[in-house]
Structure formats: structure tokens, C-alpha cells
C-alpha positions in Angstrom: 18.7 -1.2 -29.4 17.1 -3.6 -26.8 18.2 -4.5 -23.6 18.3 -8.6 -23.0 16.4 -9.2 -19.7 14.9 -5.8 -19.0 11.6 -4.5 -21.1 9.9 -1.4 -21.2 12.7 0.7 -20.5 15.4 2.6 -22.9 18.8 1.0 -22.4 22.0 3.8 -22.2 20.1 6.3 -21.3 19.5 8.6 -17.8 16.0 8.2 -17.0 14.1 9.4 -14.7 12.1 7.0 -13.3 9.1 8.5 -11.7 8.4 10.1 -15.3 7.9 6.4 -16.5 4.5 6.3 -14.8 1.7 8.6 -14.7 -1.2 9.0 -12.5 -4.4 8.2 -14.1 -7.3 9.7 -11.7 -8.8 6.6 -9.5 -6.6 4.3 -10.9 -2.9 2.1 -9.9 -0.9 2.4 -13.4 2.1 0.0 -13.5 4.8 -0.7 -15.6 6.8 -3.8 -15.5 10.4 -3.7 -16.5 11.7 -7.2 -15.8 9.8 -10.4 -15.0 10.9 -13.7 -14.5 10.9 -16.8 -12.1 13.8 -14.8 -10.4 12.7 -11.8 -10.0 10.3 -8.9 -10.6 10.9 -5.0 -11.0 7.8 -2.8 -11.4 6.9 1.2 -11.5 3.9 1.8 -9.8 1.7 5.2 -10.4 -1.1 5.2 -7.7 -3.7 8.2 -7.5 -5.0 9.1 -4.1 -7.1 6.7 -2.3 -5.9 3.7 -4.4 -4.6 0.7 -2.8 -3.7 -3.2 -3.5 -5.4 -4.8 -0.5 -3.8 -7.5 1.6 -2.3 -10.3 0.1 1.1 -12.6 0.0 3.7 -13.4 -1.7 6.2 -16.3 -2.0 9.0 -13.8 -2.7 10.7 -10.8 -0.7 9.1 -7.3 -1.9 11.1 -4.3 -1.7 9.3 -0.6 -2.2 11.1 2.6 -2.5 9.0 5.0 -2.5 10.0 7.7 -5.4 7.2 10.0 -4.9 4.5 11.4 -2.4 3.9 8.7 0.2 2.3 5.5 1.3 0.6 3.5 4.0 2.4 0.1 3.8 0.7 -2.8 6.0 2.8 -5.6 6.8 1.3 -8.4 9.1 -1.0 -6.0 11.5 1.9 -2.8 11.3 1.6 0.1 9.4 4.5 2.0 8.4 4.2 5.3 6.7 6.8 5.3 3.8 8.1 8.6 2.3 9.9 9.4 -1.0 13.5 8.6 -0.8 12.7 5.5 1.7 12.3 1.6 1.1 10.6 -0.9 3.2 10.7 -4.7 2.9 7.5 -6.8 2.8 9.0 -10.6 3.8 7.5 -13.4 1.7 4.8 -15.2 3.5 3.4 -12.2 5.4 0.5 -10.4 4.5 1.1 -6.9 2.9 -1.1 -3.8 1.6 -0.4 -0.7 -0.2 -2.4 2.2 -0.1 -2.1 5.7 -1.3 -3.3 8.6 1.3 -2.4 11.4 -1.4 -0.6 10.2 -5.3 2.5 8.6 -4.7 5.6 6.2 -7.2 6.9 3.6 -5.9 9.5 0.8 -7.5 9.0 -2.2 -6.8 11.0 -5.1 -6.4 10.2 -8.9 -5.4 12.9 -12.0 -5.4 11.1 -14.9 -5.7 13.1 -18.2 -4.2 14.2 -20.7 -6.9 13.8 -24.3 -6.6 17.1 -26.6 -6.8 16.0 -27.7 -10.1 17.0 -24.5 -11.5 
């Protein structure tokens, strides 16, 4: 069985998300589970001292952290986000991830769409 809009993921069944990812040593693993002009969900593995550097977005990104913990710069501001706890990163404003010790995180961006959608 397959799920319409969602990929990489078993439909009907009680997952456990932070299983869907492992950490690979120096590495960011991901794994995407819906993509689209709407919208984006993706698990994120990272192992300690990995980060995504600074960059933008046109969409609204939304991290829960699912395990361990992460530096999340947003404009000049770091937050420290924990497992259990979300942060938004607004489009347009620069954003960084970065992994003091092995942390999960979902991720979740809404892109705008245009009115010719």
C-alpha cells in the first residue's frame, strides 16, 4: 500500500519517527517524506558538529526538535532548541542549524503559492 502525497514513509502504521533517520559519523542524513510547491516535511539526522550554514528561504520553516539538541540562528539570535520543542524560522530571514552534540529534528517549511494556483 502507498500513501498519495506522502513518500518514504509506511502508511497505517505507528512509527516512530526519530528511528527513520540515523546518524552517520560527520554527516547530516535526511529523509524527505513530502515535497511539493506547497509544502515540505523532512527528517533530519545530524552528527555532532554538523550544521547547514546560513541561508533563506521563501517559505516559513518549522523545527521540532525530536532528539538531543540544536543551535538554531535566526537573523543575528541564537536559540538553543531541545527535544520536545519547535522554533519557527520566518521566510525571508536568514537561518542556521547546527548540531553541538547528535540531535533529530522534523522539519517543516510552507512555501507561499502564487494566485495562479
Amino acid at each position: 500500500m502507498s500513501t498519495k502525497y506522502l513518500k518514504n514513509i509506511m502508511p497505517e502504521e505507528v512509527l516512530d519517527l526519530t528511528k527513520l533517520v540515523e546518524y552517520q559519523p560527520r554527516q547530516v542524513v535526511s529523509r524527505t517524506l513530502v515535497q511539493n510547491r506547497a509544502i515540505s516535511i523532512t527528517l533530519f539526522a545530524f552528527d555532532q558538529g554538523e550544521e547547514i550554514s546560513a541561508h533563506t528561504s521563501n517559505g516559513d520553516a518549522m523545527v521540532t526538535v525530536l532528539a538531543g539538541n540544536a543551535r538554531i540562528t535566526i537573523g543575528e539570535k541564537d536559540h538553543t532548541v531541545a527535544a520536545g520543542q519547535t522554533i519557527v524560522m520566518p521566510a525571508g530571514i536568514p537561518h542556521a542549524v547546527a548540531a553541538e552534540d547528535q540531535f533529530k529534528m522534523l522539519l517543516t517549511v510552507v512555501f507561499p503559492l502564487t494566485t495562479k494556483e
